[in-house]
C-alpha positions in Angstrom: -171.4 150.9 54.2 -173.3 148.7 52.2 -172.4 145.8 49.6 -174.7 144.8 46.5 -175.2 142.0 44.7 -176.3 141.6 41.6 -177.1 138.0 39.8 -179.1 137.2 37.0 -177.7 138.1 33.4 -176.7 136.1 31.1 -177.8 135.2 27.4 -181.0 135.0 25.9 -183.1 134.7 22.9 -185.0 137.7 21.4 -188.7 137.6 22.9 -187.1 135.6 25.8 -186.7 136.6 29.5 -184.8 137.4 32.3 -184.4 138.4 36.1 -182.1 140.0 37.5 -181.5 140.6 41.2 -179.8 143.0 43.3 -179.4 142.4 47.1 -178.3 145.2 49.5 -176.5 144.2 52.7 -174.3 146.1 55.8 -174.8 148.7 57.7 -178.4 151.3 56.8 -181.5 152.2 58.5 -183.3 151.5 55.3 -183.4 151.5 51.2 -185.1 154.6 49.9 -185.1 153.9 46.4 -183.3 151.2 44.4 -182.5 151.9 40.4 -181.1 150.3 37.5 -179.2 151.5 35.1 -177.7 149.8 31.9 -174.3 150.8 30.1 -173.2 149.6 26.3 -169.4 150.3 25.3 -169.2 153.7 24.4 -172.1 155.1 25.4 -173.7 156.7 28.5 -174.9 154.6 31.4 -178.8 155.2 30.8 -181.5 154.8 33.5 -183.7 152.2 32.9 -186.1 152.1 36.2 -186.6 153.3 39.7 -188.4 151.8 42.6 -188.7 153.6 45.5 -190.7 153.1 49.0 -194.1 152.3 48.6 -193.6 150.9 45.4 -194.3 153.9 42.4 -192.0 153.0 39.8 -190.4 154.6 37.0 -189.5 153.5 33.5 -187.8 154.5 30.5 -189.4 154.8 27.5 -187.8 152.3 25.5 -188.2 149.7 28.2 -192.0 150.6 29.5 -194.3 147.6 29.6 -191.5 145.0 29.4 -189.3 145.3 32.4 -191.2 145.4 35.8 -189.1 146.9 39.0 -190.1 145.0 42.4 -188.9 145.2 45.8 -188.5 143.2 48.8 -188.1 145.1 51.8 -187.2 142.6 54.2 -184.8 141.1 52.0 -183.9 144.5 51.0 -183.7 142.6 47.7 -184.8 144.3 44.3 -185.6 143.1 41.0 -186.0 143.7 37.4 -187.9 141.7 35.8 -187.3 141.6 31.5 -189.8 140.6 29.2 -189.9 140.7 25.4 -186.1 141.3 25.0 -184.8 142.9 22.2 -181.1 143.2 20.9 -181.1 146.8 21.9 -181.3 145.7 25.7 -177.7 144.5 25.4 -175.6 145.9 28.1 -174.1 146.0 31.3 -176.9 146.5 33.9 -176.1 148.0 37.4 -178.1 148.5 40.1 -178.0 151.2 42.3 -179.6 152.3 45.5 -180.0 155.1 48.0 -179.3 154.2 51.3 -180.3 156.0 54.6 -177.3 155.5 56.9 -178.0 157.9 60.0 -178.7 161.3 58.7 -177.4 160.5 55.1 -178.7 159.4 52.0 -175.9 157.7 49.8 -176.1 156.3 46.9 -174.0 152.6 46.0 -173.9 151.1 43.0 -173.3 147.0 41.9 -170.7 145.4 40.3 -173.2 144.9 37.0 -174.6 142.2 35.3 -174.1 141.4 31.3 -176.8 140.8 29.4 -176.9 139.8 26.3 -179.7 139.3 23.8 -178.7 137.4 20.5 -180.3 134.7 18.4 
């Protein structure tokens, strides 16, 4: 099994910035890939960015060259880092990760994170 926690949101200024953390613990050989995703009322939970071993990253369009993905391996700890918020990054952001546990790859996600971007 493993647990995730997620810290981080909160409320913040257009053009402002924010962190947000998501740390694995239990029971895996390793984290393959760590992602998050971020949900609004309504709407489908969108993927915003992967990190996966070795470090290549993915983005979404609407968030490229604002929100940097990171990793710590040892702390099995990963981050998203948001720059330049807008109001459209208002949501719920979970993370998610894909854990080796044996011979299986599951996948857990966080309890999510609010975020809210408002003047």
């Amino acid at each position: 099994q493993v647990q995730l926690e997620e810290s981080g949101g909160g409320l913040v200024q257009p053009g402002g910035s924010l962190r947000l953390s998501c740390a694995a613990s239990g029971r895996f050989n390793s984290i393959n890939a760590m992602g998050w995703y971020r949900q609004v009322p309504g709407k489908q939970r969108e993927l915003v960015a992967t990190i996966r071993t070795g470090g290549i990253t993915n983005y979404a369009d609407s968030v490229k060259g604002r929100f940097t993905a990171s990793r710590d391996n040892a702390e099995n700890t990963g981050y998203l880092q948001m720059d330049s918020l807008k109001p459209e990054d208002t949501a719920v952001y979970f993370c998610n990760v894909e854990a080796r546990i044996g011979v299986l790859e599951l996948r857990y996600w966080g309890q999510g994170t609010q975020v809210t971007v408002s003047s």
